[in-house]
N, CA, C and O atoms as a GROMACS GRO file, in nm:
protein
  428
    1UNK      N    1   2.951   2.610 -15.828
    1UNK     CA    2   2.966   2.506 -15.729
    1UNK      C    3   2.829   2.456 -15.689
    1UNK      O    4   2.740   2.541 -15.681
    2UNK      N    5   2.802   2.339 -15.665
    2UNK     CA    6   2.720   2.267 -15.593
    2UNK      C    7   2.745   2.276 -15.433
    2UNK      O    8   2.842   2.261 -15.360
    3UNK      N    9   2.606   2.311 -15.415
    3UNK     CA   10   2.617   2.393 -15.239
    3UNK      C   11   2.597   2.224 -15.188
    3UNK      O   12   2.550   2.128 -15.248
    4UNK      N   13   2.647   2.234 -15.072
    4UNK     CA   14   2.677   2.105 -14.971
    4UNK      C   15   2.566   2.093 -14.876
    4UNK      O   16   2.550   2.161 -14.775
    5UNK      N   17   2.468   1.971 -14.934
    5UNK     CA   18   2.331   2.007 -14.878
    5UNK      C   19   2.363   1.942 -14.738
    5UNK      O   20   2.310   2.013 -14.652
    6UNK      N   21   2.440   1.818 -14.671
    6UNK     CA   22   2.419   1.752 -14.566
    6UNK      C   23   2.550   1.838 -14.478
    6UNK      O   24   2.642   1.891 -14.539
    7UNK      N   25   2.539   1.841 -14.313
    7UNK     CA   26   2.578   1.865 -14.257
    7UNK      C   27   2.716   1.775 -14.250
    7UNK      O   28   2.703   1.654 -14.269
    8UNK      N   29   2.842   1.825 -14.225
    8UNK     CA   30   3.008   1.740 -14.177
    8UNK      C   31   2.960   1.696 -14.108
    8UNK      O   32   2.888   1.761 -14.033
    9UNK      N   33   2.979   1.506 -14.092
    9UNK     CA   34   2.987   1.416 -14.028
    9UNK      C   35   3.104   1.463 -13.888
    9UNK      O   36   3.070   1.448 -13.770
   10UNK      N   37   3.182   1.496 -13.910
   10UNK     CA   38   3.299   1.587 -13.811
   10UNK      C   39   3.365   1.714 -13.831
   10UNK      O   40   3.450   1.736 -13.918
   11UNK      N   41   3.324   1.789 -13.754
   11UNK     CA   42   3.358   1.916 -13.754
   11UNK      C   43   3.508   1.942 -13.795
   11UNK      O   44   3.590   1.890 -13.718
   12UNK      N   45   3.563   2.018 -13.909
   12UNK     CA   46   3.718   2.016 -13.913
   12UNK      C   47   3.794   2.130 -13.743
   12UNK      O   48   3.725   2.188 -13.660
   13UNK      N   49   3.908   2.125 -13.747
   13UNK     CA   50   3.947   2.211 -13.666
   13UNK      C   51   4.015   2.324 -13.688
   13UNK      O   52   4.111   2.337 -13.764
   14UNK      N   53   3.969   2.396 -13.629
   14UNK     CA   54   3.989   2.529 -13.622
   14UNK      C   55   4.132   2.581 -13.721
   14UNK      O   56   4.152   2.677 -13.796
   15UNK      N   57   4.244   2.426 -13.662
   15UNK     CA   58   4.407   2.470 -13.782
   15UNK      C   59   4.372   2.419 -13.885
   15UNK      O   60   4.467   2.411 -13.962
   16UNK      N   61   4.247   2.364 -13.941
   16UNK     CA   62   4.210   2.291 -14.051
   16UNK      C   63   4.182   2.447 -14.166
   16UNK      O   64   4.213   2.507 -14.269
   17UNK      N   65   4.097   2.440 -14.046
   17UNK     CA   66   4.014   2.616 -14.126
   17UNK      C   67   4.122   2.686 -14.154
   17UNK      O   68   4.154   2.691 -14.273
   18UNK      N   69   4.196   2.749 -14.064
   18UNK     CA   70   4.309   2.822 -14.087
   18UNK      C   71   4.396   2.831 -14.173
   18UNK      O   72   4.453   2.936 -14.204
   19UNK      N   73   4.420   2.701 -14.231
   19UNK     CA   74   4.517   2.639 -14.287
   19UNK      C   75   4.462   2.592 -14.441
   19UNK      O   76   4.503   2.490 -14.495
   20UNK      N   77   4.404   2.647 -14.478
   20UNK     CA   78   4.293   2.593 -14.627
   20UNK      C   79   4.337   2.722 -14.687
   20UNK      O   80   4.343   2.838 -14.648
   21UNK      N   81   4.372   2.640 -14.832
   21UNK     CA   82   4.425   2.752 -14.926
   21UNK      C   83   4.265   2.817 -15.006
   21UNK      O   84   4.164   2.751 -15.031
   22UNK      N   85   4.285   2.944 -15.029
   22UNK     CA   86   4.214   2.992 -15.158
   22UNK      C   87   4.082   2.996 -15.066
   22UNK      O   88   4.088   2.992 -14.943
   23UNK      N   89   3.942   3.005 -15.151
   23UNK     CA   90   3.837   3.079 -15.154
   23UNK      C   91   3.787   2.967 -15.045
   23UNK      O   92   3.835   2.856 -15.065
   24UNK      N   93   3.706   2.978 -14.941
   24UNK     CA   94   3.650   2.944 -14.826
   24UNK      C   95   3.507   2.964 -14.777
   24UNK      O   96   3.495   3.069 -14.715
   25UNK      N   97   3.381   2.885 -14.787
   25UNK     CA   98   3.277   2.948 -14.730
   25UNK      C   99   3.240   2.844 -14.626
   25UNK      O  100   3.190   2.739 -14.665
   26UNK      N  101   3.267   2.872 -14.460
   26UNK     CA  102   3.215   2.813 -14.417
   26UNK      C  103   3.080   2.813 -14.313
   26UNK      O  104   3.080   2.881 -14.211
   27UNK      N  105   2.982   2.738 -14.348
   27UNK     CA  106   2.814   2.786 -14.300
   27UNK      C  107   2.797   2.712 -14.162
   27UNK      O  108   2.810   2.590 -14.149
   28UNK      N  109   2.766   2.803 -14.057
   28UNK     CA  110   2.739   2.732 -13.946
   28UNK      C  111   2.576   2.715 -13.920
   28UNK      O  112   2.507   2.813 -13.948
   29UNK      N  113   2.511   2.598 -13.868
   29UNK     CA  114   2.390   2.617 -13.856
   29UNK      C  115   2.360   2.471 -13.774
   29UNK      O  116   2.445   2.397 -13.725
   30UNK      N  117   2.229   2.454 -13.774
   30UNK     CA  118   2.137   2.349 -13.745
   30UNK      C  119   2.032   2.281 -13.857
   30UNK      O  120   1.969   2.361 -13.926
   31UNK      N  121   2.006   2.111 -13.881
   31UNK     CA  122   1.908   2.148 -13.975
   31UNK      C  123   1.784   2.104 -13.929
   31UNK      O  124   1.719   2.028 -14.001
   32UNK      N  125   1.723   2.154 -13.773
   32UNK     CA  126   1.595   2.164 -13.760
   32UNK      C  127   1.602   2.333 -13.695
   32UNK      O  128   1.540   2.386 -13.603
   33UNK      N  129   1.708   2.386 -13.792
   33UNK     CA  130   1.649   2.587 -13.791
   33UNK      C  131   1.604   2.612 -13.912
   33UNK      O  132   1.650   2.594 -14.025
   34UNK      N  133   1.476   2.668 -13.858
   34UNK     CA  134   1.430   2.713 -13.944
   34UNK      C  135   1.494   2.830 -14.037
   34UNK      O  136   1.509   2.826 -14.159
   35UNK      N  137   1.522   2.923 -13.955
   35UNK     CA  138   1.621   3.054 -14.028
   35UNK      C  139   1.742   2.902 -14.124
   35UNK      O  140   1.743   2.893 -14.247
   36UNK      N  141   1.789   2.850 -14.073
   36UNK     CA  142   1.916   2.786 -14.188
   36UNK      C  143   1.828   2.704 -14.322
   36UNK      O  144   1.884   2.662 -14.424
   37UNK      N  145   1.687   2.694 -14.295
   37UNK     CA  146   1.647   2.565 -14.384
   37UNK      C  147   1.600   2.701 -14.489
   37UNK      O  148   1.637   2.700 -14.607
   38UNK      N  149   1.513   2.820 -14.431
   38UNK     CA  150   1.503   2.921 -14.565
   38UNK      C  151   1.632   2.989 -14.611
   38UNK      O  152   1.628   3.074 -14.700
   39UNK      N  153   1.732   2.958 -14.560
   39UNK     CA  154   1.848   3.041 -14.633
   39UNK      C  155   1.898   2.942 -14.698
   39UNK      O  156   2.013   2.972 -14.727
   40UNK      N  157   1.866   2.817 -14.744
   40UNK     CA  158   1.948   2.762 -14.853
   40UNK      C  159   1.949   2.775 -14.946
   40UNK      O  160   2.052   2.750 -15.009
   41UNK      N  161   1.813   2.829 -15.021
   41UNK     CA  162   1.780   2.870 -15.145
   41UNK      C  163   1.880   2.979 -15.180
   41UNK      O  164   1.978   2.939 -15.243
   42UNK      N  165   1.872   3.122 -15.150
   42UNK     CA  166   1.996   3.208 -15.155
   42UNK      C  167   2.192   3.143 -15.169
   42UNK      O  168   2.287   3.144 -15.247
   43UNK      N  169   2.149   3.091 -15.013
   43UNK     CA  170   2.306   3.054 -15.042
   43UNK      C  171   2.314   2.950 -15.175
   43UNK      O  172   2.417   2.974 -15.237
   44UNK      N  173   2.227   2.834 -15.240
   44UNK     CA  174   2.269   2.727 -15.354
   44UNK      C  175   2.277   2.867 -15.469
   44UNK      O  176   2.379   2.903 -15.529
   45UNK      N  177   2.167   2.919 -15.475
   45UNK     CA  178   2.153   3.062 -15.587
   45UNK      C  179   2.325   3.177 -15.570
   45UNK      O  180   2.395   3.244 -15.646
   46UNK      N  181   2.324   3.158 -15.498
   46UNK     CA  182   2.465   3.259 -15.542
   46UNK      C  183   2.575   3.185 -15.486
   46UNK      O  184   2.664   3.268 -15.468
   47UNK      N  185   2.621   3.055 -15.444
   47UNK     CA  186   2.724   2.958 -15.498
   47UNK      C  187   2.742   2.904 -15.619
   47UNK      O  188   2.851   2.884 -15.673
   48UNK      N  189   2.614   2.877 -15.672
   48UNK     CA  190   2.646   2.795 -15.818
   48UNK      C  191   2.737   2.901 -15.898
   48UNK      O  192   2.857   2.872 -15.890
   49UNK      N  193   2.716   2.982 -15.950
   49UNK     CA  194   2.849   3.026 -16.024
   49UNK      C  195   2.986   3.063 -15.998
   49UNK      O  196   3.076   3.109 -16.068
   50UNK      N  197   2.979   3.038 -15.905
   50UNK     CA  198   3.134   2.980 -15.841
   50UNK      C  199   3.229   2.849 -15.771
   50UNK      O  200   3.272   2.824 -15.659
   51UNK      N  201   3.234   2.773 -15.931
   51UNK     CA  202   3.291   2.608 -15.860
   51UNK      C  203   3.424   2.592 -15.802
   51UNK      O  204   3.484   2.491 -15.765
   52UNK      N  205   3.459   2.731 -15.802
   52UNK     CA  206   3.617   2.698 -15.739
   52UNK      C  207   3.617   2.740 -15.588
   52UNK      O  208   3.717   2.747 -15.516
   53UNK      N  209   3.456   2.773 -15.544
   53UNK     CA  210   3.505   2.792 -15.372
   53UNK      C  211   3.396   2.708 -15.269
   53UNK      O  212   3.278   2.678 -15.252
   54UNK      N  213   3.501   2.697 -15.229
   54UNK     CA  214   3.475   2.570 -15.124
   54UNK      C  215   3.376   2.584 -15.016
   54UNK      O  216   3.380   2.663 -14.922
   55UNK      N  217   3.278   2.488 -15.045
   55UNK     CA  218   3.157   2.514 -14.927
   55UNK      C  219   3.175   2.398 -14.760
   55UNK      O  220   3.175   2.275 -14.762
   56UNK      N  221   3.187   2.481 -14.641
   56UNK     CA  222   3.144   2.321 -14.547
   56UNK      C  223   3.037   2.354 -14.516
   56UNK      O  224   2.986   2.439 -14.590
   57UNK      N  225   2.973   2.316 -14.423
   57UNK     CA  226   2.826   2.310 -14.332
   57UNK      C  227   2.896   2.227 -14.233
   57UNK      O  228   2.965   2.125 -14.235
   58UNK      N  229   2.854   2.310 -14.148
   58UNK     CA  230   2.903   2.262 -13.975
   58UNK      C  231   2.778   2.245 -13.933
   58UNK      O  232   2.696   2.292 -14.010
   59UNK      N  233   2.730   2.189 -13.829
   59UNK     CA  234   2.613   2.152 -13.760
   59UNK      C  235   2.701   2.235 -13.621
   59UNK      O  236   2.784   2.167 -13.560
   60UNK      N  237   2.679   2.368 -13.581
   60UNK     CA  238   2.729   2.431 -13.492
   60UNK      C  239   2.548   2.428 -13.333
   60UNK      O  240   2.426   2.416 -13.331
   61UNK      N  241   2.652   2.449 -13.250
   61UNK     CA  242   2.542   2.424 -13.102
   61UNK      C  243   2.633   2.418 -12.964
   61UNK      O  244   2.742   2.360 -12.958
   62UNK      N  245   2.585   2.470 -12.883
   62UNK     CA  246   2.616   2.449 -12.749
   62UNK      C  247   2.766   2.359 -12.732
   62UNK      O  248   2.754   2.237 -12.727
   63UNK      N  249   2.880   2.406 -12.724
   63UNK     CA  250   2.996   2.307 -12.698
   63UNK      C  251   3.093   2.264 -12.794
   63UNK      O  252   3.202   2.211 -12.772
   64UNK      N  253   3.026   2.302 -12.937
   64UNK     CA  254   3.110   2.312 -13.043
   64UNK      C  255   3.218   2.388 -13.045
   64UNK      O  256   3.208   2.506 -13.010
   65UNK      N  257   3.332   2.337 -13.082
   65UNK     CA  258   3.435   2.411 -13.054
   65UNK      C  259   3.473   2.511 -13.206
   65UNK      O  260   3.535   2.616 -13.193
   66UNK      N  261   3.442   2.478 -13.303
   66UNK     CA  262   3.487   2.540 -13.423
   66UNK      C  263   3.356   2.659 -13.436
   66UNK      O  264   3.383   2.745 -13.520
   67UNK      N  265   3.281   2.668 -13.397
   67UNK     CA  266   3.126   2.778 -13.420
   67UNK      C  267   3.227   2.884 -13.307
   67UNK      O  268   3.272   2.998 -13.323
   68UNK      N  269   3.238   2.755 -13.152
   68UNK     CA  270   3.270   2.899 -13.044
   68UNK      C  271   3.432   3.002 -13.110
   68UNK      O  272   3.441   3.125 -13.113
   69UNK      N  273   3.524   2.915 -13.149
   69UNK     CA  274   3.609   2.977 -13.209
   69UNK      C  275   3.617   3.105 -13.310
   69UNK      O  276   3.708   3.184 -13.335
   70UNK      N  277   3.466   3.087 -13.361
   70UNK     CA  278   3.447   3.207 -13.448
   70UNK      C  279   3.306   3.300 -13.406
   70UNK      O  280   3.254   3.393 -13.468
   71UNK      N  281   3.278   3.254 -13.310
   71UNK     CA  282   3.198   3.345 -13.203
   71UNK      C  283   3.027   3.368 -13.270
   71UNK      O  284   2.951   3.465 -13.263
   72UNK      N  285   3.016   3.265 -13.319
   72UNK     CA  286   2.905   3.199 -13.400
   72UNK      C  287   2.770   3.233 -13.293
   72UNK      O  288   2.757   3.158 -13.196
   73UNK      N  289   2.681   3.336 -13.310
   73UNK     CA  290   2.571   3.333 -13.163
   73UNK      C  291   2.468   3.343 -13.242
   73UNK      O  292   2.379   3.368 -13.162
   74UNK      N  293   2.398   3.339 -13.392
   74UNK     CA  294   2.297   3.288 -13.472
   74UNK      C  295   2.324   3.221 -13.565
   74UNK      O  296   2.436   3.224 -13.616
   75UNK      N  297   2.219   3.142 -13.611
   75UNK     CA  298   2.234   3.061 -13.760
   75UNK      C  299   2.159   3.121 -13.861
   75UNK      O  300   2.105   3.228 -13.832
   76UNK      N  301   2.142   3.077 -13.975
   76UNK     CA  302   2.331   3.054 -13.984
   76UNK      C  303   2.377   3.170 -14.022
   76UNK      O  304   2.318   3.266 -14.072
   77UNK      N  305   2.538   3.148 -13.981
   77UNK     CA  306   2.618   3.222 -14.019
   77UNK      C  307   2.678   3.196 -14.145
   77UNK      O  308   2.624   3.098 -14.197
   78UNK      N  309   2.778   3.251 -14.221
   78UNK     CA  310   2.814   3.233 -14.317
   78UNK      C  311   2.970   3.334 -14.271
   78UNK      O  312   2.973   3.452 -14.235
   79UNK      N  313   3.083   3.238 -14.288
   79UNK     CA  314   3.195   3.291 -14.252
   79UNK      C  315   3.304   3.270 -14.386
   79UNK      O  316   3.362   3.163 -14.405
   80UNK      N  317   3.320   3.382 -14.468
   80UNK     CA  318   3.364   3.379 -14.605
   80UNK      C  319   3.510   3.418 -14.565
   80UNK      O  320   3.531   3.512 -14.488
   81UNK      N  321   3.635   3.324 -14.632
   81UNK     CA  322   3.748   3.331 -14.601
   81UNK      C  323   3.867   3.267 -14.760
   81UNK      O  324   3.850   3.190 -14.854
   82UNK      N  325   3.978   3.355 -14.711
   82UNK     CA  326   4.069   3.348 -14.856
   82UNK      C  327   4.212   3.294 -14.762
   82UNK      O  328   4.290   3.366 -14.700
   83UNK      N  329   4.216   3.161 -14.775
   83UNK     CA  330   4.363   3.138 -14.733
   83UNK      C  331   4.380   3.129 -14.600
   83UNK      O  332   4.496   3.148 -14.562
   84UNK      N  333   4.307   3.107 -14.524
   84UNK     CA  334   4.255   3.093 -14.381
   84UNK      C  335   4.240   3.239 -14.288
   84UNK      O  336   4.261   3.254 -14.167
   85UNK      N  337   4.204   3.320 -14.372
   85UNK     CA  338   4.203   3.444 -14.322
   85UNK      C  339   4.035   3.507 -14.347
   85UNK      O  340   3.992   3.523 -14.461
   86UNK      N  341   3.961   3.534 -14.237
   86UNK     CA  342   3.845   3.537 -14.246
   86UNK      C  343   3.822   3.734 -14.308
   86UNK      O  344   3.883   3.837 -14.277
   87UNK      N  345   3.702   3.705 -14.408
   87UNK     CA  346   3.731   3.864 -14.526
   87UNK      C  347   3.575   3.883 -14.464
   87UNK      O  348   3.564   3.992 -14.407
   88UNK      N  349   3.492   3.827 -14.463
   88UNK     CA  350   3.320   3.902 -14.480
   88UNK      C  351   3.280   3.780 -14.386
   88UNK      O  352   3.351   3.680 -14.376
   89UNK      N  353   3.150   3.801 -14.314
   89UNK     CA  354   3.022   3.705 -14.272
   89UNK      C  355   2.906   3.767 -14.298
   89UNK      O  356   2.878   3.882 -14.334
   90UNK      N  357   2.850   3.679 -14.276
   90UNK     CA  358   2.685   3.767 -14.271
   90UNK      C  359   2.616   3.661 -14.195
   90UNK      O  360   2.665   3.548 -14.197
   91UNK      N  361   2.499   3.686 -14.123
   91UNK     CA  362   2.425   3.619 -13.982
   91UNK      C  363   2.291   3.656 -14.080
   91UNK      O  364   2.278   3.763 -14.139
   92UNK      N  365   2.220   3.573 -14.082
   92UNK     CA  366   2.130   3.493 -14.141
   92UNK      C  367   2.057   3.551 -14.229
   92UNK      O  368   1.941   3.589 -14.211
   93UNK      N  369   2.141   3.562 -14.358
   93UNK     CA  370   2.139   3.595 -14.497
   93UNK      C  371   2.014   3.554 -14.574
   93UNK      O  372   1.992   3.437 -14.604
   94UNK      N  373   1.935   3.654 -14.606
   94UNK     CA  374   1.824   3.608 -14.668
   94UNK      C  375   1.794   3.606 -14.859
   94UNK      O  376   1.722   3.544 -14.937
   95UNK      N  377   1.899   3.716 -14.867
   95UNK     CA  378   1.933   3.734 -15.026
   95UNK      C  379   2.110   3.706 -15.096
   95UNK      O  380   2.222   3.728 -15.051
   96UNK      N  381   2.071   3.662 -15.193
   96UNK     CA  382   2.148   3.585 -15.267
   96UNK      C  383   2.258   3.690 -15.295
   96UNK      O  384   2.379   3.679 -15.275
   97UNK      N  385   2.198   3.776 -15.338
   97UNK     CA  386   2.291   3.935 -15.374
   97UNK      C  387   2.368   3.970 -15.300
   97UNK      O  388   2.462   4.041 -15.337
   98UNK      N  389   2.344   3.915 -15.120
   98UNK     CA  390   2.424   3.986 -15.002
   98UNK      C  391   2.550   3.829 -15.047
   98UNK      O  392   2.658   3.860 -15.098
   99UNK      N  393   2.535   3.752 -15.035
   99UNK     CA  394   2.626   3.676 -15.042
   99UNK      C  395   2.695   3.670 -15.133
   99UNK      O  396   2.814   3.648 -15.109
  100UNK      N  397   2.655   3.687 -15.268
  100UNK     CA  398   2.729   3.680 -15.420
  100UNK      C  399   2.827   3.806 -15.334
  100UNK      O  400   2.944   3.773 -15.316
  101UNK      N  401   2.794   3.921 -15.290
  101UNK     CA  402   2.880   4.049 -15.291
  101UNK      C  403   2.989   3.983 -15.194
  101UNK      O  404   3.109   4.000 -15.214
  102UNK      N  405   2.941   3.910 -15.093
  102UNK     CA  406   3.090   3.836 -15.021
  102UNK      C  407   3.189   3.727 -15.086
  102UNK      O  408   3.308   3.706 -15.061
  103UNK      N  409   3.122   3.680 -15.157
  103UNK     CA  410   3.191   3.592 -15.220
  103UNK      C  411   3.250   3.681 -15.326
  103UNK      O  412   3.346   3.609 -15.354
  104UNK      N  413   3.263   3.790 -15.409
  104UNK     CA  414   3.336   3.822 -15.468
  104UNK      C  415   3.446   3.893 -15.400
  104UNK      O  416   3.548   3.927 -15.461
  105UNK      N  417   3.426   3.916 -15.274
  105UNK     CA  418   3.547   3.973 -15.171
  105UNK      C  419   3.641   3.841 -15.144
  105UNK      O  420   3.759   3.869 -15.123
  106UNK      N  421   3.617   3.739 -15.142
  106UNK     CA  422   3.735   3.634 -15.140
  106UNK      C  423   3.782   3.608 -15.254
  106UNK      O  424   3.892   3.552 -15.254
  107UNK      N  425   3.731   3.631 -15.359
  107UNK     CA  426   3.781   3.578 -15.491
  107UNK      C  427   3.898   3.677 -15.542
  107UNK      O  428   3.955   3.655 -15.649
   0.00000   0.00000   0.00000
């Protein structure tokens, strides 16, 4: 897969998330954080060999309702899910290896 470099224009909702079939990665962050701008390298490095799971990028902050829903308190997060059922996260993932190992838990 090709990792999803720009942030959702609109945040989906929460029954959106819920409700999404099959493999799920969704990344909460900011893109003037620094912690989210060095973790893209990792996360594009261990998405690409997997085009069948689905990447968003939320622009999560103060009042967001889909970050507070999943209790989002650093960036980024990375909230890995199969069928709207949340399996692994990890809070601000610096190696590719920690994520490839979550992403093979949804698959």
């Amino acid at each position: 897969m090709v990792i999803t470099r720009a942030y959702a224009d609109s945040e989906p909702s929460r029954a959106e998330i819920d409700a999404a079939a099959g493999p799920l990665v969704v990344e909460f962050g900011a893109p003037w954080c620094g912690h989210c701008i060095a973790a893209q390298a990792p996360i594009g490095a261990a998405l690409e060999p997997y085009p069948g799971v689905r990447h968003i990028k939320v622009e999560d902050g103060r009042g967001r309702p889909l970050g507070r829903s999943f209790r989002v308190k650093l960036w980024p997060t990375l909230v890995f899910l199969r069928d709207g059922e949340e399996i692994a996260r990890l809070v601000r993932p610096t190696d590719a290896a920690a994520i490839g190992e979550a992403l093979q838990q949804i698959l």
